[in-house]
C-alpha positions in Angstrom: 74.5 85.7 96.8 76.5 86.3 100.0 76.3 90.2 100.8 79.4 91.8 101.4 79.4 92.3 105.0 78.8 88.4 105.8 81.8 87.8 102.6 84.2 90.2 104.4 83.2 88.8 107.9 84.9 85.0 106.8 87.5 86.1 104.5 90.5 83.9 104.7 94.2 83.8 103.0 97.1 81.3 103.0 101.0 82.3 103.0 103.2 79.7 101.8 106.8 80.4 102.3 110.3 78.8 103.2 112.7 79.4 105.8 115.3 77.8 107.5 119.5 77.3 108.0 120.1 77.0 104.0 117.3 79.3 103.0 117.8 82.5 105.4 114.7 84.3 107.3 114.3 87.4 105.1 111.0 85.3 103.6 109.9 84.8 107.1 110.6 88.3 108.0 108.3 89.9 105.5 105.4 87.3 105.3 104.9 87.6 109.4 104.7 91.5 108.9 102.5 91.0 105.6 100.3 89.0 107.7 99.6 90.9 110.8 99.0 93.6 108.7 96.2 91.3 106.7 94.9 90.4 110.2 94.8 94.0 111.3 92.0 94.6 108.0 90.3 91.5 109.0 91.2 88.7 107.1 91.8 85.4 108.7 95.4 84.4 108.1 96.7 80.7 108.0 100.9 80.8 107.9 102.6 77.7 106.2 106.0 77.1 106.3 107.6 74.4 103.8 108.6 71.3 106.2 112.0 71.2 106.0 113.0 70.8 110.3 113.3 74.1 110.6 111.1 74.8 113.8 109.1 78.3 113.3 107.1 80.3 115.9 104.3 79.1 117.1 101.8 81.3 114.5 103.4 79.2 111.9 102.2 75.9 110.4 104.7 73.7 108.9 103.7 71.2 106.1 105.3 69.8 102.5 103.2 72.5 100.5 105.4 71.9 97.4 105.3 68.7 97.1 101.4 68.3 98.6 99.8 71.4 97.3 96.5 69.3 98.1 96.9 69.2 101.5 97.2 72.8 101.7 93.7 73.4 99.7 92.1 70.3 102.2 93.3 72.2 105.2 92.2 75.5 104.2 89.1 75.1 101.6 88.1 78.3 103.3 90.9 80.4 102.1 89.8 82.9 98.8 93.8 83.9 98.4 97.0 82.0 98.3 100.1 84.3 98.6 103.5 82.4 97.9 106.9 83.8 98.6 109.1 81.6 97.4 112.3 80.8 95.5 111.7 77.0 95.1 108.1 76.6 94.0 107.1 76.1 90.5 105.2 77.5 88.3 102.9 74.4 87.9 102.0 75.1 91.9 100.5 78.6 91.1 99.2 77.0 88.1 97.6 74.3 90.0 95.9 77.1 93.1 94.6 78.9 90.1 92.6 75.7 89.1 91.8 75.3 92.1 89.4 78.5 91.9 91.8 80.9 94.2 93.1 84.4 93.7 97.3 83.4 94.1 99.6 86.4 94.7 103.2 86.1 94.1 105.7 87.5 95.7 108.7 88.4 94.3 112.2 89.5 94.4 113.8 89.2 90.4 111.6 88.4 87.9 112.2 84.5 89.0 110.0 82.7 86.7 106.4 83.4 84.8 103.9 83.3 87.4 100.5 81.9 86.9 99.2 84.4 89.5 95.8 87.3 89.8 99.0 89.4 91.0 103.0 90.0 91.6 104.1 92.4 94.3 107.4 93.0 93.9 108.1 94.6 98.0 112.0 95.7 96.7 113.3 99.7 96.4 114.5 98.5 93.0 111.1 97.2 91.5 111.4 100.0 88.7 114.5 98.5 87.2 112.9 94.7 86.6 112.0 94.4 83.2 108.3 92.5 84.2 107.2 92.6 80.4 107.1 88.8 80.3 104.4 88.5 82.7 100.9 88.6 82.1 99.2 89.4 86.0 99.2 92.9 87.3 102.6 93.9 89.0 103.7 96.2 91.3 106.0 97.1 93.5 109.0 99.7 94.7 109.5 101.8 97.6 105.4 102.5 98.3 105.6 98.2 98.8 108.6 98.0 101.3 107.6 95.6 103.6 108.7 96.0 107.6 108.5 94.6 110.6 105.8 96.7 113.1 108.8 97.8 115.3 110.6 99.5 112.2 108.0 101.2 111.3 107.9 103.3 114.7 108.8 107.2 114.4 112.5 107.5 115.9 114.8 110.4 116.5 117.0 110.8 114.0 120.3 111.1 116.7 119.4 107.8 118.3 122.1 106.2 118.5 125.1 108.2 117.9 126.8 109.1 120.8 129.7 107.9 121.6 132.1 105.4 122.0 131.2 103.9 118.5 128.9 100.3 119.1 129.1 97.7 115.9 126.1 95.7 115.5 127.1 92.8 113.0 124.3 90.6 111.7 124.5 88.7 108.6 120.6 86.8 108.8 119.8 83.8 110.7 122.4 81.7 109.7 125.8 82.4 108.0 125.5 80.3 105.1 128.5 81.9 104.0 130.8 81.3 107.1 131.5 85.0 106.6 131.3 85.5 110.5 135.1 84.8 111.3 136.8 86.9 108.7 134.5 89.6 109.9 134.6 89.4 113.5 138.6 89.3 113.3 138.1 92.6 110.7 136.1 94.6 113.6 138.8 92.8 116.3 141.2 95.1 114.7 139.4 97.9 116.0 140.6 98.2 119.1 138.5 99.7 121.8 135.2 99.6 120.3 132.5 97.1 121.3 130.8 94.9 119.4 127.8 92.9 119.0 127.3 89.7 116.9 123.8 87.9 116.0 124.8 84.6 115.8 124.1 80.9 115.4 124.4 78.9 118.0 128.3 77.9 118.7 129.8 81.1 117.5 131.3 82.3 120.7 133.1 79.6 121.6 134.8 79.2 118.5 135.2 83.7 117.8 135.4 84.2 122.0 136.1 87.6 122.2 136.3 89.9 125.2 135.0 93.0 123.6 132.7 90.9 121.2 129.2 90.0 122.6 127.0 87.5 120.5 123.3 87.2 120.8 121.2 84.2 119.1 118.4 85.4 116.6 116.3 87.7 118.1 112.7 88.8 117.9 111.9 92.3 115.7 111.2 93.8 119.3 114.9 92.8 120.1 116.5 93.3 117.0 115.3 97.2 116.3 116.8 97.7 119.8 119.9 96.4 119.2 120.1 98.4 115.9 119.3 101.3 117.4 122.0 100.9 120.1 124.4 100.5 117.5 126.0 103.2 115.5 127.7 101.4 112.5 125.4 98.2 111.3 127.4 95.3 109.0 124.4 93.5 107.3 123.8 91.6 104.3 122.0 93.5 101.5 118.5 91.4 101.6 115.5 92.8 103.9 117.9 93.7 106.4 118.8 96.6 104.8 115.4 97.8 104.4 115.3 98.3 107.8 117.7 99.7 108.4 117.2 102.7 105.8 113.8 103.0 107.8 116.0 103.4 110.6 119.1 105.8 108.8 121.5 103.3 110.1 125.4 103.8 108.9 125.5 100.3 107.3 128.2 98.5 106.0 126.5 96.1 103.1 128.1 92.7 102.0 126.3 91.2 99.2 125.7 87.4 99.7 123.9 86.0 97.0 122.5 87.2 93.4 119.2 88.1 95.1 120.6 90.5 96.8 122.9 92.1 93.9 120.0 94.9 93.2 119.3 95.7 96.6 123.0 96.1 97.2 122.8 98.1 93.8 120.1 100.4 95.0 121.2 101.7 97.8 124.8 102.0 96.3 123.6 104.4 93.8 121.2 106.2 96.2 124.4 106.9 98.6 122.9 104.8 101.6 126.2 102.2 101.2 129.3 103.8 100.5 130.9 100.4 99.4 130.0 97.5 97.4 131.6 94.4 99.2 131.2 91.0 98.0 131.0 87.9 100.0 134.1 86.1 98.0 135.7 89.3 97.2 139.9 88.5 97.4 140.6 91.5 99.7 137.1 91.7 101.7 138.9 92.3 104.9 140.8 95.0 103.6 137.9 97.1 102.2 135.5 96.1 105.0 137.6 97.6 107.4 138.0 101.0 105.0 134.0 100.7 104.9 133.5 100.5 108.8 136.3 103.2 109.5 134.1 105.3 106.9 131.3 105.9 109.3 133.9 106.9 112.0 133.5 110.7 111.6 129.5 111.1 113.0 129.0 113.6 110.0 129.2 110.1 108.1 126.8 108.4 110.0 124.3 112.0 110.5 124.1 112.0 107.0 122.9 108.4 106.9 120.6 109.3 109.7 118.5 111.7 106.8 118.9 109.9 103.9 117.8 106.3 104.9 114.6 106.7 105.5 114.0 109.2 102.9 114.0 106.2 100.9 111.5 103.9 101.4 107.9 104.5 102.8 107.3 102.7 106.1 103.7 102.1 105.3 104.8 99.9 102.8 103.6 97.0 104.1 99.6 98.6 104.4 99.5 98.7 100.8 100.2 95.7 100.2 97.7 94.5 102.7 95.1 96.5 100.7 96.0 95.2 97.4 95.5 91.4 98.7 92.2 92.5 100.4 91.3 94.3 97.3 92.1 90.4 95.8 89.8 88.8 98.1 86.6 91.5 97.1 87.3 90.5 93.8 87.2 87.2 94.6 83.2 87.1 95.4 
């Protein structure tokens, strides 16, 4: 039998995940932080995107894991744990990792489906209000499970940021799925005088050119905690984003943009972190997102945001989930 020391010393995981134009980055988001956190206990990490021509960093791996689950056990025989953070797989594909003698954690956003799975993190503030009863693995999850991004989880001044004249940061994920970005660049063009910043796809300023509006293509976590900070008043979808930013006590402005993100977007509705629930296809959208940004005009508004954000989530998050996967791998032996 191995001793533990020479088991701990070749430990090895797979994360299987999606991203890309239709899919959004929030998966991508949270698996790279979940794995340098995994790599920071030890545990070799092997990153597998589903191959859809979507072009990831260069720590990623791309191959059709869905469809060729086999590939992904000949590349990696190694590997003692298969994390999976997906909305398209199947339960047949946890099904089939279990057989395949390996520890599979799911993680998960809604209660998608049953998982065949050792475990099911749930790294959402609203993990207390999913009725999990159906499921027969261990699950956890809530505000102790929040994952971020290493930069947002960095001590800041609670002030940063709020001077004056008022900066809008608008980023609504990697790609706007929605085609949301018009309607609300020409909301914060109404506002005259204040400057804004876009996160963008590629093509935006040509066709939104604006003299006061400045868009950036997706940036880095390193580049996209500074431009938060910068900002005083964030519009962001309610998926991960907003998780950062409560780290962060960003004034936020939250537009819900798929049923995913519905309990986030409730969560920190009822917690007071958003002071208006907006809706992508909502009839009169411009007219309350521009009562929602002039909300956070008064800087008692966006203070008091300041204190309560990160009140709500523990930064660490992402550590403890670390621990339970490496706590998956021991068990593993």
């Amino acid at each position: 039998m191995k001793t533990q020391l020479s088991y701990l010393e070749s430990k090895e995981c797979v994360i299987l995940s999606e991203a890309g134009s239709q899919i959004g980055f929030g998966h991508l988001t949270r698996c790279t932080a979940l794995a340098d956190s995994l790599c920071e206990l030890g545990c070799k990490v092997h990153q597998v995107l589903l191959e859809n021509g979507f072009e990831p960093e260069e720590a990623w791996k791309t191959m059709p894991w869905i469809t060729a689950p086999s590939e992904v056990i000949r590349r990696y025989p190694k590997a003692n744990v298969v994390i999976i953070d997906s909305y398209l797989a199947t339960p047949s594909l946890y099904s089939y990792f279990q057989c395949q003698g390996k520890m599979v954690v799911a993680i998960d956003d809604f209660n998608r489906i049953v998982y065949p799975a050792n475990l099911i993190i749930n790294p959402n503030v609203f993990f207390p209000q999913i009725n999990y009863s159906n499921q027969s693995a261990k699950t956890v999850g809530g505000r102790d499970y929040v994952i971020l991004r290493k930069p947002f989880r960095k001590e800041l001044s609670h002030r940063e940021g709020l001077e004056h004249p008022i900066k809008i940061l608008v980023t609504l994920g990697g790609s706007d799925f929605r085609q949301l970005l018009p309607t609300v660049v020409q909301v914060v063009g109404e506002l005259k005088f204040l400057p804004v910043t876009v996160i963008s796809p590629e093509g935006y300023e040509k066709r939104l050119g604006n003299e006061r509006v400045t868009f950036l293509k997706q940036q880095n976590a390193d580049q996209m905690l500074q431009n938060m900070i910068d900002a005083d008043i964030v519009i962001s979808a309610c998926g991960q984003t907003l998780h950062e930013l409560a780290a962060l006590g960003k004034a936020t402005v939250g537009i819900c943009l798929d049923i995913d993100q519905i309990p986030n977007q409730k969560f920190y509705l009822q917690e007071g972190f958003l002071a208006a629930e907006l809706q992508w296809d909502q009839f009169n959208l411009k007219e309350e997102l521009f009562k929602a940004v002039s909300y956070f005009f008064p800087e008692e508004h966006r203070v008091a945001m300041a204190l309560l954000g990160p009140q709500l989530i523990n930064k660490n998050g992402v550590t403890n989930v670390a621990n339970l996967v490496n706590k998956a791998v021991l068990h593993a032996i």
